[in-house]
N, C-alpha and C positions, 0 to 999 in steps of 0.2 A: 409385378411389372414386367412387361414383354418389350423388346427391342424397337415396336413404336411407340411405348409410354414413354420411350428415357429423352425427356428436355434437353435440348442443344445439344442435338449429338456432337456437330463440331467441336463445340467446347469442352464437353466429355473427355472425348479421343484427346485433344489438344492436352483435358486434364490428368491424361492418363499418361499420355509422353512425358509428361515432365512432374509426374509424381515422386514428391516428397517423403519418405514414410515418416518423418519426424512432425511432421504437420500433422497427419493422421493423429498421430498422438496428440497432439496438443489440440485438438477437434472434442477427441475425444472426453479430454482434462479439461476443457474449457466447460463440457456440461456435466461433467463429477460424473462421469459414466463407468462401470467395468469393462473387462472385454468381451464379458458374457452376456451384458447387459447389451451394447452393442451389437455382439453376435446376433443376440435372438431377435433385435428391432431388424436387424438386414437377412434376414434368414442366410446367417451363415455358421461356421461355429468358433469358440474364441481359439482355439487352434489356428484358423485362418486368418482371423485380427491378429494373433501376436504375430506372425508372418507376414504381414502387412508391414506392420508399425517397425518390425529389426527387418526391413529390407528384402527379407527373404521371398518373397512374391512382388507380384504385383497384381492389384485387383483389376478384374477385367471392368470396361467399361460402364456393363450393367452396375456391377458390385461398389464400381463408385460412384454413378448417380446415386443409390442408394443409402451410401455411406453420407452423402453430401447433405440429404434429403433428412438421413434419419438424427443427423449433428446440424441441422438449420443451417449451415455453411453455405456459400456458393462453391463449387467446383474449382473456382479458381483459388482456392482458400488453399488445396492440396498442392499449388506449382512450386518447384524447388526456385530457388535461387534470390528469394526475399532479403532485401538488403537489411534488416533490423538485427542488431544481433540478441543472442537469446542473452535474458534475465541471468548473471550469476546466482551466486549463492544467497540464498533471501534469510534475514537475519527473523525471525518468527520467534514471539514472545514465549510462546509453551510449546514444545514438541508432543505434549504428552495428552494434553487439554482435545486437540485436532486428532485426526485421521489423517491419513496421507493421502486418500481421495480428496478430502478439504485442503489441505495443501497446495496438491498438485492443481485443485482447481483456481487458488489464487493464484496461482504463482502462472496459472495458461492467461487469465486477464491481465496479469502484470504484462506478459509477453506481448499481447497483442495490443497493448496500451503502448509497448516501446514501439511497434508497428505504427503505431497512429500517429505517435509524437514524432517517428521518423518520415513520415509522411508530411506534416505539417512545419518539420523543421525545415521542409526543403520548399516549402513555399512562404513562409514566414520565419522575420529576425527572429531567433531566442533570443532570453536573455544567456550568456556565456558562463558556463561552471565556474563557480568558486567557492566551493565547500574547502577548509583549510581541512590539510592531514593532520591528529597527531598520533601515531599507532600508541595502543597502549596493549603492550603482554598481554595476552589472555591468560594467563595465570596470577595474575597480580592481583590480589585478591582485597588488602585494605591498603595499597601504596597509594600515592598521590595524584596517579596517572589521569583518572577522571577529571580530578579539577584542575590540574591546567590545562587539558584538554576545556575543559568547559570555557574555561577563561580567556584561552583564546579562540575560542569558535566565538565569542562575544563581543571583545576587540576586533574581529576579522568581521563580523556578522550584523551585529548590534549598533544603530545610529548612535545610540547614546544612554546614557546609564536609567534606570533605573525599570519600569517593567515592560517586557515584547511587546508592544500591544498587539500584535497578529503575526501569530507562527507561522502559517501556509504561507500565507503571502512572505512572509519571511525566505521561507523555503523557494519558493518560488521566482522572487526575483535573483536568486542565486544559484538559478542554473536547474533545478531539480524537480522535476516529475513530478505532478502530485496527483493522488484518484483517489477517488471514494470508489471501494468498491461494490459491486453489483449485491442484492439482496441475499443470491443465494449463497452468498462464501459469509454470514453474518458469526457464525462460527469462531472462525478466524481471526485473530486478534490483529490489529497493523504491526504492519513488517515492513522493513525495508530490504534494498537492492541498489548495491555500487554496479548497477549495469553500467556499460559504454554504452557511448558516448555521455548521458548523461543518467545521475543517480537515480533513483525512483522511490517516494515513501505512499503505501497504498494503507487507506483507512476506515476500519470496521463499520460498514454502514449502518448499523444495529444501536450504536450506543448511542447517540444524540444526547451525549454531555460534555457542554462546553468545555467544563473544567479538566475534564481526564483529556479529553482529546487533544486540547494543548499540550499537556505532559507526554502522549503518545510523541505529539511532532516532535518535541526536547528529545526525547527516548530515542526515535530512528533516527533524529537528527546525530546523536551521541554514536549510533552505527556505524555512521555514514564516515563521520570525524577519526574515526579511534579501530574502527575494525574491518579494514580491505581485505585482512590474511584471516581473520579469527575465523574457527567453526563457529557455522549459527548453531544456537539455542542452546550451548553450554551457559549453567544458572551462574558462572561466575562473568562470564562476558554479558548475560542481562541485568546484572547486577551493577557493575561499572557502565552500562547506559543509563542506568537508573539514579547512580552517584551523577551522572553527566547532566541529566537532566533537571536534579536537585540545583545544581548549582548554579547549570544556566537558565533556569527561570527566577531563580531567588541566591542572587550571589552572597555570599557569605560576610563578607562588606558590608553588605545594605541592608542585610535584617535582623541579622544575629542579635543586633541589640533590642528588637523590636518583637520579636518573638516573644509568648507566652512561656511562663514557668509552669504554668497550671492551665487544664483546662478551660480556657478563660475564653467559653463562645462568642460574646459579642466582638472579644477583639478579634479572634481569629475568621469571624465574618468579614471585620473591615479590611484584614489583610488579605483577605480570598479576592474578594471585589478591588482591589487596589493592585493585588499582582498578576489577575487571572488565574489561580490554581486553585484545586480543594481545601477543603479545612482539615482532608485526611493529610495531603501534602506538606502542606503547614507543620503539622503534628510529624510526621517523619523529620520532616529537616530540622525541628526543634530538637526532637531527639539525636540525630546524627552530627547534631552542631555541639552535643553535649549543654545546650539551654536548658532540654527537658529531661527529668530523670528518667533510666527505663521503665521502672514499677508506675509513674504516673503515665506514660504514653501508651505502655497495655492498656492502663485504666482508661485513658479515655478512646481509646480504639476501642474496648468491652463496650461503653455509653452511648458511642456510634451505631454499633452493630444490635444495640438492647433498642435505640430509638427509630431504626432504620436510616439511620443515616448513612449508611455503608452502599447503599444501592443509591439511593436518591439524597442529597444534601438539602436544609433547607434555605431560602433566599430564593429569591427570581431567577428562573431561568434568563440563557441568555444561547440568543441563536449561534446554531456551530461555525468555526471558520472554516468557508469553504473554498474549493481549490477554484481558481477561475486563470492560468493559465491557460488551458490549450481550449476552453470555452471559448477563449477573445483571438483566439489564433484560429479557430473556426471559421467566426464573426470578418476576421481582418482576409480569411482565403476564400473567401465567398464575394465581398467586394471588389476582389481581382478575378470572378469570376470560376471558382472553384466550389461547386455546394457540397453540405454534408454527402449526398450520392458520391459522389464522384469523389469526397476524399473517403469512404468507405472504400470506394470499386478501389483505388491505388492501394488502401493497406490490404485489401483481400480480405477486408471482416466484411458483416453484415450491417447495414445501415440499425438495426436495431443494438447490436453491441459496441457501434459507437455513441448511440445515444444514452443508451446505459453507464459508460464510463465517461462521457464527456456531456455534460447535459447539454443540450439546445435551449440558451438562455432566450429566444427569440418567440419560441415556441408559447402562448399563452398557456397559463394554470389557471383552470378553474378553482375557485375559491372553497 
């Protein structure tokens, strides 16, 4: 490309004054790119991107049309002074399961999802935070701390006793971010983020199972509650998400007495369909409530995994809950005269990666 190929020079130059190099990065993390991978799409070399991205340069004009061109971004995507603040620390189920290129590439769409949502908050009410705290030790390994954490995120949360009947929307009306994200992070297990101003739980586009995905939301729901200060992905801090979730989808109140001793499928189907969780779920809480001994809860975890029940349960599906938040907050800024374009152009993404993380429910699907 020669210096009459490069589109909007104005805006180029404009994007080169007021270049970011943290943006670069996150351009770059947003398509799971190297710096060499990069390098070689802009003919340049990753010596020159890592000098980009830590400040130490600045790309000339040509070099970030190119950059712009070869990350699908518009140019304005690189301008400093974006008022969203970045993602803290993202509580992610396995450290070890992922790469840090998958990582870092969820954790760029979380980013530019707080861009979007900080966008939209300022042209549409939210609803206002109220996720209750209760910090629980991250070293607390079998104390009590999960369940009255659960217990009262359920009095704080919960209309009324007995099962959620929708967790996103749960999540949702109390303040908190919700995304499915995009195809390519499928990887990726849900994770959440106590970002400011408001939290955020992003979820594995890949599984399309009703039942886990629920306990997903209980899980970063359990994050969100219990660990502002904790290091992510320490197994004793997903483990007390996991006690969290136990309890606040199936309180110990309400079922302990109704729980199987024995692998006993037809009832633990009626309790799957009655409380929304797995029949693997079920079987854990049996166990951990001391109902089911351990030797039978191996046993029937073996009979799961011998029949294929471990990937797929059987009973009817049921369609997954989905986020519709900042979908109706789209919908309600478009009425006042704001269309999807134009709230893309204010976060500085691309109209295609806002449709990707916030679907255009307006948009007909072919059948």
């Amino acid at each position: 490309m020669n210096d009459g190929d490069e589109p909007a020079s104005g805006r180029v130059a404009e994007a080169r004054l007021l270049f970011d190099c943290g943006r670069l990065t996150l351009a770059r993390r947003l398509r799971g790119l190297r710096k060499n991978q990069l390098a070689e799409a802009v003919g340049t070399t990753p010596t020159a991107i890592g000098q980009y991205e830590a400040g130490v340069h600045r790309p000339s004009e040509r070099t970030l049309a190119r950059l712009a061109l070869a990350l699908g971004v518009p140019v304005e995507f690189f301008h400093a002074g974006h008022g969203a603040p970045a993602p803290g620390d993202a509580h992610f189920r396995s450290l070890r399961s992922t790469t840090q290129i998958e990582r870092d590439q969820a954790l760029a769409y979380g980013r530019i999802a707080a861009d979007i949502a900080a966008v939209l908050e300022g042209l549409v009410e939210f609803p206002p935070v109220a996720v209750p705290e209760h910090p629980v030790p991250p070293d607390e390994i079998a104390g009590p701390g999960p369940v009255a954490a659960a217990r009262l995120a359920r009095r704080a949360l919960a209309a009324a006793p007995g099962p959620v009947p929708h967790l996103v929307r749960l999540l949702e009306t109390h303040g908190v971010v919700v995304i499915v994200l995009p195809p390519c992070t499928e990887r990726v297990d849900a994770f959440s983020v106590g970002a400011h101003p408001r939290p955020m739980v992003l979820f594995n586009p890949a599984k399309g199972d009703y039942w886990r995905n629920r306990f997903d939301a209980a899980h970063e729901l359990g994050h969100l509650v219990m660990h502002a200060d904790a290091e992510p992905g320490a197994k004793v801090v997903e483990d007390q998400a996991h006690r969290f979730a136990a309890e606040f989808l199936l309180p110990e109140a309400e079922v302990a007495d109704r729980l199987p001793r024995t692998a006993d499928w037809s009832r633990l189907a009626a309790l799957k369909a009655e409380w929304g969780v797995s029949m693997a779920a079920l079987l854990y809480r049996a166990r951990t409530l001391g109902v089911m001994k351990e030797v039978t809860y191996r046993n029937a975890m073996a009979a799961m995994s011998s029949r294929g029940w471990r990937r797929r349960e059987p009973g009817p599906a049921r369609a997954l809950e989905t986020p519709s938040m900042l979908a109706r907050a789209c919908e309600l800024a478009a009425v006042t005269g704001t269309d999807r374009d134009a709230i893309a152009e204010r976060a500085r993404v691309t109209r295609g990666d806002l449709d990707l993380l916030v679907p255009d429910r307006t948009r007909p699907v072919l059948d």
